[in-house]
N, C-alpha and C positions, 0 to 999 in steps of 0.2 A: 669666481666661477663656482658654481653650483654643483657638489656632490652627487653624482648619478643614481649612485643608492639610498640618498636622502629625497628623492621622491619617483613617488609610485602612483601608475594608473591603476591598481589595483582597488576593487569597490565590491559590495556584494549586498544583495539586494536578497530581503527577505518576505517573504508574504506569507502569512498564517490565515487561513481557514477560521472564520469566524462560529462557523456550524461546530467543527468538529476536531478543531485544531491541529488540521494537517501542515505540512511546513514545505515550501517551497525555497528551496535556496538561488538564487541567481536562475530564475523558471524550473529549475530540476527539482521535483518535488523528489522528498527521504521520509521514509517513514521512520516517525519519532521514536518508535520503541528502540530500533536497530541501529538506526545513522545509516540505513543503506538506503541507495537509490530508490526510487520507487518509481510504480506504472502507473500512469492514473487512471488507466480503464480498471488496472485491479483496486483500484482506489474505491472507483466508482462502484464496480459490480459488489465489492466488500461493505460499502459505506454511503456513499452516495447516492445513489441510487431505490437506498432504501428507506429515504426521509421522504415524509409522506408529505404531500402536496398542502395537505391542512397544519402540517409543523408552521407555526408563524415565523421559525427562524431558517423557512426553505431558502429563500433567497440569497440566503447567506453564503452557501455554499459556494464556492471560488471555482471548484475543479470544471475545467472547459470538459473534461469528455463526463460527466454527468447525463445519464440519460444514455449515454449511447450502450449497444450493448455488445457481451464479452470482455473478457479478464476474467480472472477470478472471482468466484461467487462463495458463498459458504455454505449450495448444496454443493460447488464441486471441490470443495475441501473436505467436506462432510463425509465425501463418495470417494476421497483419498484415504481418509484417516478409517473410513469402515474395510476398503480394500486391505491396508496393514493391519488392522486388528484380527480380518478372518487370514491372511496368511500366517500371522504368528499364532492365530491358536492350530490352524494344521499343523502348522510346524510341530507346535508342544503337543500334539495327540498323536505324533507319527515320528520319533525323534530316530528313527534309521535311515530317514530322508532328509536330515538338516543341511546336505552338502550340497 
């Protein structure tokens, strides 16, 4: 009789991005810097979406939501990270309001 724990349906299925070397695990794409999960709309509005048509390696690109629009973009990271920088310089010009 065959040890139950000596096999496993277990399998995982990888798919990397030939454009840009994104990483799909088992279809849930993870953005490589982090290991965390990732969106592919913010894939796309980040990355994809901004490979220009005349790139001869457009094709390449894996990600389905490619083209569509929405997710994160890097004017609205842009317009996050300018929001924090003009709060913390009020902050440092008015330090009896830091509370």
């Amino acid at each position: 009789m065959t040890d139950p724990k000596e096999v496993s349906s277990f399998s995982m299925e990888r798919k990397e991005c030939e454009k840009c070397g994104a990483v799909w695990l088992n279809g849930q794409h993870m953005w490589t810097g982090t290991g965390q999960k990732g969106n592919e709309l913010d894939l796309a509005g980040l990355v994809c979406n901004n490979i220009s048509k005349e790139d001869p390696d457009y094709n390449k690109c894996i990600n389905s939501s490619r083209g569509q629009i929405g997710g994160q973009t890097w004017d609205y990271r842009r317009g996050y990270v300018d929001g924090q920088l003009d709060a913390a310089l009020k902050k440092s010009q008015n330090p009896d309001n830091s509370i």
